[in-house]
C-alpha positions in Angstrom: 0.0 0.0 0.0 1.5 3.4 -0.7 0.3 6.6 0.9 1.3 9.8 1.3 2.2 11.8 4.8 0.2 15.2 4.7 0.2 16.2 8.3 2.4 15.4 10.8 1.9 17.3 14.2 2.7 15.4 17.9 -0.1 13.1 18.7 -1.9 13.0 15.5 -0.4 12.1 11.6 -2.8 12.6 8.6 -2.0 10.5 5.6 -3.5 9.9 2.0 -3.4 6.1 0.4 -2.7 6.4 -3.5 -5.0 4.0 -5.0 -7.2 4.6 -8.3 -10.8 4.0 -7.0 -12.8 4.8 -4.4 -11.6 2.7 -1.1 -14.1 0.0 -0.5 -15.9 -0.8 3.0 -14.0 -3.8 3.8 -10.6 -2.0 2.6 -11.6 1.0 5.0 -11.9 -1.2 8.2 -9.3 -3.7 7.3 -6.8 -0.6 7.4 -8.5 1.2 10.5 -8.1 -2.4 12.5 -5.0 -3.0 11.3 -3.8 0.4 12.4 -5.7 0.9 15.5 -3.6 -2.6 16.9 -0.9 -0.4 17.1 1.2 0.3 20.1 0.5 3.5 21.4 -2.5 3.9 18.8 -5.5 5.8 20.4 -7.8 6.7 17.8 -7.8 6.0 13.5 -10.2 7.5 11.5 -10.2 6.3 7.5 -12.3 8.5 5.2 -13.5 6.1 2.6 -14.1 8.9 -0.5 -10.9 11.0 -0.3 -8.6 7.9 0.9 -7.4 9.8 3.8 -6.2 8.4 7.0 -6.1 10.1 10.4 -3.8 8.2 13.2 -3.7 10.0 16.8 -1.3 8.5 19.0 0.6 8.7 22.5 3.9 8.4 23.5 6.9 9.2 21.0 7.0 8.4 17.4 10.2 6.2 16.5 
């Protein structure tokens, strides 16, 4: 999967996935679960239409 960082502030990171269609249902909360397991992992929203990702997080990023 390739993606793109577009925001990256402490706590929270904002990313865009580069695919050609429209992110399906399954795709969408395959990658939120996947994501959301984490370490240090509070919150992941995915935003099916515009492919973007949203990761908030604790502790310090390696």
């Amino acid at each position: 999967m390739k993606f793109v960082i577009c925001r990256d502030i402490p706590g929270r990171l904002r990313i865009r996935v580069h695919q050609s269609n429209v992110m399906s249902c399954s795709e969408a909360d395959t990658l939120e679960y996947g994501l959301s397991m984490l370490p240090d992992v509070s919150k992941v929203s995915v935003q099916r239409r515009t492919a973007g990702v949203t990761v908030c997080y604790g502790g310090n990023r390696a």
